[in-house]
N, C-alpha and C positions, 0 to 999 in steps of 0.2 A: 595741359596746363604747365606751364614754366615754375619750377622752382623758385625756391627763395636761394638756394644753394648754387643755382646757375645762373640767378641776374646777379647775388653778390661777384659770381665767377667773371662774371663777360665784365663788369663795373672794376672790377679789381685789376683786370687785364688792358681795361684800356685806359688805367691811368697809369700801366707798367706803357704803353705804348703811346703815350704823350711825352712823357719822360724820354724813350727813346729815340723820338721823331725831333725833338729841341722844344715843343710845345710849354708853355705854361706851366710854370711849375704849381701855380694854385690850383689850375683847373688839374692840374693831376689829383693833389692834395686832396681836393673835393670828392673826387671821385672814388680814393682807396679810402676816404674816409664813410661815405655811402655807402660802401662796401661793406663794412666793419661793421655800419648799422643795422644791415638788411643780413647780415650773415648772422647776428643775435636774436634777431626776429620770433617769437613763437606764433605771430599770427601769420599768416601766408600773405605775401605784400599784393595776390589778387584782389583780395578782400578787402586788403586797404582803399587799392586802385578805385575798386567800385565803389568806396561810401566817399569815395572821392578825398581820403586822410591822411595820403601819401607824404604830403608836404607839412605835416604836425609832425613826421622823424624826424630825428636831428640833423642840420648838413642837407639838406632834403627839400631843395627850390624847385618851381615851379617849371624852369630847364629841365631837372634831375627830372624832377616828377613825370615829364612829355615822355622822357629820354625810356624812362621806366610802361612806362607805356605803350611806346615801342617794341619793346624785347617781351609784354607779355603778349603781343597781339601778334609777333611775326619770329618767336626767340633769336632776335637780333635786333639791332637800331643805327642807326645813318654814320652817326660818328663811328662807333667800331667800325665798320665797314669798310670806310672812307682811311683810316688811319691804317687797317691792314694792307689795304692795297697799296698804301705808300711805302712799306716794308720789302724787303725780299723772303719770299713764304717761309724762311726757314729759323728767321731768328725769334719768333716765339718760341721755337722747341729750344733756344741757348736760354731764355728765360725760366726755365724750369730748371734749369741746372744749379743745386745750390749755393749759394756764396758767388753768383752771379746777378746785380740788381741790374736794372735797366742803363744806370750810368754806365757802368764798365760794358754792358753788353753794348750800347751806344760807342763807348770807343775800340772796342773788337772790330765792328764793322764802321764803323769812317776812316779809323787808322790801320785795320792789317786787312781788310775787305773779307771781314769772316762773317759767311752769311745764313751758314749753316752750323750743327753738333759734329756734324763728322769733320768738315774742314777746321772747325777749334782742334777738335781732337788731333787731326794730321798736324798742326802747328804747336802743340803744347806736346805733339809726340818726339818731335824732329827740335824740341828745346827753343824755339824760335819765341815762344811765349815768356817768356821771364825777359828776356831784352826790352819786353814792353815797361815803359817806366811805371808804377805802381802795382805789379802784378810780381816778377820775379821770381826765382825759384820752388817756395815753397806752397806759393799759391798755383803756380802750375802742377805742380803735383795732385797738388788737391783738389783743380777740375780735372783731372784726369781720372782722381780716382771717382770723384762725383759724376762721370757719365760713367764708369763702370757701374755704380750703385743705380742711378739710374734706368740703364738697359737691364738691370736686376730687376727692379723694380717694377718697371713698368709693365701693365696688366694687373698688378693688385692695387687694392683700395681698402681703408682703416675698415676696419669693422662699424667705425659712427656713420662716416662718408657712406658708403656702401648700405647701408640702412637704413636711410634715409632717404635713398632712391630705389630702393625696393619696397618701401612702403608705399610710395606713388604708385609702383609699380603695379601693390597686390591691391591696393583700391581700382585702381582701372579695372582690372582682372575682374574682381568681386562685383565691379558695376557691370557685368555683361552679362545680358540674361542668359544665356546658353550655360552658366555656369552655376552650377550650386553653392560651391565655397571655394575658397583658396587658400594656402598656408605656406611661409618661409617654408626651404629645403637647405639642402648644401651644407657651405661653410658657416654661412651666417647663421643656422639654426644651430651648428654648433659650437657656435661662438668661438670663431678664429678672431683674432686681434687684426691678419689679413685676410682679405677674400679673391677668390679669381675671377668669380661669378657671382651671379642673383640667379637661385634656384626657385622655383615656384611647382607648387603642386595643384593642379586647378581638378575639382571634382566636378567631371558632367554626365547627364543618364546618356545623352549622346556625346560621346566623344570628340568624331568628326565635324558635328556641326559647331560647337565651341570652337577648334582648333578654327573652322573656318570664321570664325567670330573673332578672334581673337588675331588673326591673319591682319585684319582690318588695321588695328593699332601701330602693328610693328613688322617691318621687313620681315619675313618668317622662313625657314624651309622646314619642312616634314621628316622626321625620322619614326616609322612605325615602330612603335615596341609594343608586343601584343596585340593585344583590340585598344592599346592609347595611341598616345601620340605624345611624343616630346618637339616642341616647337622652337627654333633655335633662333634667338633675335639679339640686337643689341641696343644699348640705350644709344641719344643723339653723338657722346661721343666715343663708342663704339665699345664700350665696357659691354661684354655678354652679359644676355639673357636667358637661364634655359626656360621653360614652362613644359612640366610634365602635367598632361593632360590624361585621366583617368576615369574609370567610369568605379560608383559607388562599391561597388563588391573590391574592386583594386585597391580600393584608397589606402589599406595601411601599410599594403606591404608596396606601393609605388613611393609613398612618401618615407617608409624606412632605407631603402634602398637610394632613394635622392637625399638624403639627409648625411648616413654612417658615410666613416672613408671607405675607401674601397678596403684595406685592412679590413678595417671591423667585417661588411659585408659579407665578404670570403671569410674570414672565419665563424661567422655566423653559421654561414651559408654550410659549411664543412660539418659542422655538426650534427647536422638533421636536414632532410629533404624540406625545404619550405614552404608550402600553399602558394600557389602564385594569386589565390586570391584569398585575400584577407583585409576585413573592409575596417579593419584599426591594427593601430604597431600593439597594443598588449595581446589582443589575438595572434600576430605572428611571432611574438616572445612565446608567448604561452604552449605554442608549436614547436616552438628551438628548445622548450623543456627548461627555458631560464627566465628571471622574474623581468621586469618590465628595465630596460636599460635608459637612464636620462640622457636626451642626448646630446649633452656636452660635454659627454665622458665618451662617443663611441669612435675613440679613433685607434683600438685595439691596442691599448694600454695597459692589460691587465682585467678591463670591466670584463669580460665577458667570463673569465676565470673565476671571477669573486662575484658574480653575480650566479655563477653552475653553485659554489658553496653559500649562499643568500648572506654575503661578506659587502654588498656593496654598501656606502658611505651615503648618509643621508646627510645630500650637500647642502651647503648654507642657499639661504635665501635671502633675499631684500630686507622682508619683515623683522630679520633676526636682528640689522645691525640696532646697535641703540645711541652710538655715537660719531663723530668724526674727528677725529686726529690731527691733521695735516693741512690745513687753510692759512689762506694771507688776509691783508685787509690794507687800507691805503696807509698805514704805519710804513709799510719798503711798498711793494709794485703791485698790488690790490688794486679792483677797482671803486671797491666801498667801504666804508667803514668799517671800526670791528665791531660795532652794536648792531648798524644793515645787517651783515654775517651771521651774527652770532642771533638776532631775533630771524633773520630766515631758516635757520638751522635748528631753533625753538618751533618754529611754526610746522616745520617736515615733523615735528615728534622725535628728535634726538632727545639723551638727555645730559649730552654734554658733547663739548666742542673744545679742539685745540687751536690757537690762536698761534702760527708758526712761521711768522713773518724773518725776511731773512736776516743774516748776520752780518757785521758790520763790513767785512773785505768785498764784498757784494755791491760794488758803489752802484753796478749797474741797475743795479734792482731795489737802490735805496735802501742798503743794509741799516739795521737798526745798531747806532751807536751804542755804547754803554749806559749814556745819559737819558738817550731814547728810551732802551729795551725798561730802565727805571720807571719812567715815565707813564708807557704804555702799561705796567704791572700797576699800577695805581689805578690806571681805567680799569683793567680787569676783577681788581679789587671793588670798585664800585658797580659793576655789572654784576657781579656775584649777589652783592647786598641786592640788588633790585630782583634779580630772578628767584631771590629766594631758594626752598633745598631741592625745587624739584629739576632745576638746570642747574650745571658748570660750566665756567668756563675755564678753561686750565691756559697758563701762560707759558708758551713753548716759543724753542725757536729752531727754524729749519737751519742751523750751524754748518756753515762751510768748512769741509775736511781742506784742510790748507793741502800743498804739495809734500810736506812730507808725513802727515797723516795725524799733524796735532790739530785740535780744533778752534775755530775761530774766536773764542773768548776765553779770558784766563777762567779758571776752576773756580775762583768768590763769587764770577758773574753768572756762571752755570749752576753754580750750587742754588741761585737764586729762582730758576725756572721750576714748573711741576715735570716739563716734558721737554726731553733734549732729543729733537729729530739732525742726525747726522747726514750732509749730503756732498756729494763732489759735483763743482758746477764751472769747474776752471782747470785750465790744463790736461787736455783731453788727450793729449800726443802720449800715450805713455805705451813700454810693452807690458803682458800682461803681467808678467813678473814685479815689474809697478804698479800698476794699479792696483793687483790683489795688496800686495805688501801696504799699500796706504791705507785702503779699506780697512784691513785689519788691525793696523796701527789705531784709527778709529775707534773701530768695534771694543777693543782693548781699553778703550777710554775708560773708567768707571763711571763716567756722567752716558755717557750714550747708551738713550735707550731704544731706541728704535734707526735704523738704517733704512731710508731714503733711495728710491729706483736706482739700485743698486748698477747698474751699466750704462747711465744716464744716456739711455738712446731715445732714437726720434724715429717714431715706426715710419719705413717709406723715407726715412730723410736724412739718418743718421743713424750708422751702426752700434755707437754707443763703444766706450771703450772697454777692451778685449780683458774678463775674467778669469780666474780658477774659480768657478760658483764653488764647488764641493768644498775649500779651500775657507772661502769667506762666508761660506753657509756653516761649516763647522766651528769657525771663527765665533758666529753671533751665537749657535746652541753652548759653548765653551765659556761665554758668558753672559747670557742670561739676556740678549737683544732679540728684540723683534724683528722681521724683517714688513717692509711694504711693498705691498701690492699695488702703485700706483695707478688710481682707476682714471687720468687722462687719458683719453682719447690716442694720442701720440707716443706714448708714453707704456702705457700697461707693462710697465718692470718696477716687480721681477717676472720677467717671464712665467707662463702658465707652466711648464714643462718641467722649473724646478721645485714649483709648491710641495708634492706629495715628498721630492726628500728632504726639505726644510722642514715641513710637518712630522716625517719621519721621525728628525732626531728632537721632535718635542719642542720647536720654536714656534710663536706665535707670528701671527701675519696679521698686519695690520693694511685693511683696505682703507685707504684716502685717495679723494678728491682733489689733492693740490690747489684747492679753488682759489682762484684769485676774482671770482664775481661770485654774484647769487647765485645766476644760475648755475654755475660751475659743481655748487654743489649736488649737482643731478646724477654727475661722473659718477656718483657712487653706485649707480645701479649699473652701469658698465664694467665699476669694477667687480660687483658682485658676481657678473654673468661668468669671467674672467677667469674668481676664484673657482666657482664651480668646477668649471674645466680641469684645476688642477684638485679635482678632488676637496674641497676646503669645508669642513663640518665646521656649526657656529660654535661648536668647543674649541676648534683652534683658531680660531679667530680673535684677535685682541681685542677690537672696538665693536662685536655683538657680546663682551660681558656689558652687565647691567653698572651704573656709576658704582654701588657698592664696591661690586668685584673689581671692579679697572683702579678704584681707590688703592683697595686692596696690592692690586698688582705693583702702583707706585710704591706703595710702602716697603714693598718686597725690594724692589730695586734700589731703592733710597737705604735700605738696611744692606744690602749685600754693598752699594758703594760706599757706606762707614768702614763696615768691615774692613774693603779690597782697601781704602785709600789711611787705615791705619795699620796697616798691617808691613 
């Protein structure tokens, strides 16, 4: 069965390559806009196909609808096809190059005959690229360093992406009778933000004959490990597969071993001789003489230390959080309202919600003016009255730290919010002796109370600019700032790696959503996965206290910025 994630994929591609060809610019339009539709999707657009309801999405004619019919019945369709072969095979891979859209890649190849990533590269290397008129120095640079990031890159996939095709993945698996069950392994069980692979652990009383079952699905070769078998495949386009294939008495200790890093592993493994069969990971804990290790902590971090002294951390969970922080709404670049928002964020069981729409320098993202941000505090004053005491809604705004570290509204108009999220969203060219310095400038605000994906990176797509974390982590514990966890998908900064010493010196972490839709707000369970990893108890956590306590904490902060700001 074709994804909903790879017909929006081939639909999104071949309105980059109508574009490129001179085509249509509507019929491009249509088609990245079909795109956008089917990539939001929660129902599987098979399912649509067959009650025949394809053409009730938005954007979504009876053309589109054949066209989509095509790619589930053969994963491809006439037009791609047709449009690829009019290209020279190389200039999709210039398409993946950041800051490269179909226009410019269009005049790479008519006017310098660059048909390939390598020959951009030899021409942007030998300086010949900036003489092209709209491109120039700076932006040669900057594909230049975009195919180094790239050749970085390439082989891993976001932790959502990546999950989303291993779920296919382990329902196929699960539907084959030769197998009893199956379960996530790897990275993705331990919730990496990247992954390199889909690990799978499939349980059968016959090994062999699974392995031969499962042959069937996916290109496969054989590697014997014991009486299993690890079966080595990849998806359609070419993203690994492993499937560690096991018989019930193996099960815990093949799926702990597919699971930990190799760190964790080998230090495991160094302690105590292990059972090579053991049909659950608490039975092979139980053997290593240490209590049961979560594993989104096993990448030989310290867990295996503090769990020999039964010091391990009982990490937050889903269930703990009670609110959300950090949301948009069609006020700047939302795509619903802030009542949509705030009653879907009621309905999940929050008990309060921050409304963090951006600030006015922000034109791109329809910053909220002074007059606006007045405005919208009115709505929120009236949402309040209707939800009555058992929801909040708090009026906050995501504030642009300007370039040199002051923030985007004077001090009357900040005094006026319950919640000031600080974020840098402009001027990324900086070293890092800049950036920290601004950050901190910031932090130092007395209105800032919480600091915003602090490296504003783009996982896979953008390095985000260069920190002293230790520097602007000691910055926000020095006064009394939260930091966020930003649980986008793309995003998840601050990184997992600096949690436990921002926790360390006693600063709270606030997991958000960034939502700019409804569903957006679901990120929060990604970013829960996230905090985990860096250790993150719902005591340190900002938005799993209960509204009392989060009240509470405003007051605190609102009493220390009389203090700091008469002083």
């Amino acid at each position: 069965m074709t994804t909903n994630k790879e017909i929006a994929r081939l639909l999104k591609e071949t309105a980059a390559l109508i574009e490129l060809t001179g085509g249509n610019p509507f019929r491009a339009r249509a088609f990245a806009s079909a795109s956008r539709a089917i990539g939001r999707l929660e129902q599987q657009v098979a399912t649509l196909a067959a009650n025949g309801s394809l053409e009730e999405l938005p954007g979504i004619g009876s053309g589109l609808a054949a066209q989509i019919g095509e790619i589930l019945e053969s994963g491809t369709f006439e037009l791609y096809e047709e449009l690829l072969g009019n290209i020279p095979p190389g200039l999709p891979g210039i398409l993946r190059i950041k800051g490269l859209g179909a226009k410019k890649v269009r005049r790479l190849w008519q006017e310098l005959g660059i048909t390939s990533v390598e020959e951009l590269e030899q021409v942007a290397a030998s300086g010949r690229l900036a003489d092209l008129s709209g491109f120039g120095p700076k932006m040669q640079e900057a594909i230049l360093e975009n195919i180094r990031l790239l050749r970085q890159y390439e082989g891993r996939r976001r932790y959502d992406e990546a999950l989303a095709e291993a779920m296919y993945c382990l329902e196929a698996i699960q539907g084959i009778d030769e197998v009893l069950e199956a379960h996530l392994a790897g990275e993705l069980r331990r919730s990496l933000d990247t992954v390199e692979s889909i690990v799978i652990v499939a349980v059968a009383a016959v090994p062999e004959e699974a392995c031969r079952a499962l042959a069937g699905w996916w290109t496969t070769s054989e590697e014997g490990v014991g009486k299993g078998r690890i079966l080595l495949a990849a998806l359609p386009d070419g993203f690994p597969l492993h499937i560690h294939v096991t018989a019930p008495e193996q099960y815990g200790a093949t799926l702990w071993k597919a699971t930990g890093s190799p760190a964790h592993v080998a230090a495991v493994q160094a302690r105590s001789d292990l059972p090579g069969e053991a049909s659950s990971e608490h039975a092979l804990f139980e053997a290593a003489g240490i209590p049961f290790i979560a594993p989104a902590i096993r990448e030989n971090t310290g867990e295996i230390e503090a769990a020999a002294r039964n010091g391990l951390p009982d990490l937050i969970e889903y269930e703990d959080i009670r609110g959300t922080l950090h949301n948009h709404s069609t006020w700047s670049d939302g795509m619903h309202t802030l009542q949509q928002m705030t009653d879907a964020a009621h309905a999940r069981g929050y008990s309060y919600y921050g409304v963090c729409d951006h600030s006015r320098s922000l034109v791109i993202a329809n910053g909220l003016s002074i007059e606006q941000v007045y405005e919208q505090q009115q709505e929120i004053r009236e949402l309040n009255k209707a939800y009555g005491n058992d929801f909040r809604v708090f009026s906050g705004t995501e504030c642009d730290i300007l370039a040199d570290g002051s923030l985007d509204y004077p001090d009357d108009v900040l005094a006026t919010f319950d919640l000031v999220v600080a974020a840098i969203h402009t001027r990324f060219e900086m070293s890092e002796k800049e950036a920290t310095e601004r950050l901190i400038r910031a932090i130092e605000n007395p209105y800032t109370m919480i600091l915003a994906h602090p490296t504003g990176r783009l996982l896979l797509r953008r390095k985000g600019y260069p920190i002293d974390h230790e520097k602007v982590i000691d910055a926000c514990a020095a006064n009394g700032v939260a930091l966020e966890l930003n649980a986008n998908p793309f995003r998840l900064d601050l990184d997992w790696r600096w949690v436990r010493y921002a926790t360390d010196r006693g600063i709270s972490i606030s997991i958000n959503p960034d939502a700019h839709a409804i569903d957006q707000l679901d990120y929060m369970k990604l970013g829960v996965l996230i905090a985990r990893k860096g250790w993150l108890t719902s005591e340190q956590c900002l938005n799993a206290k209960s509204l009392e306590e989060f009240l509470s904490w405003l007051d605190r902060k609102r009493s220390r910025r009389s203090y700091e700001t008469t002083m």
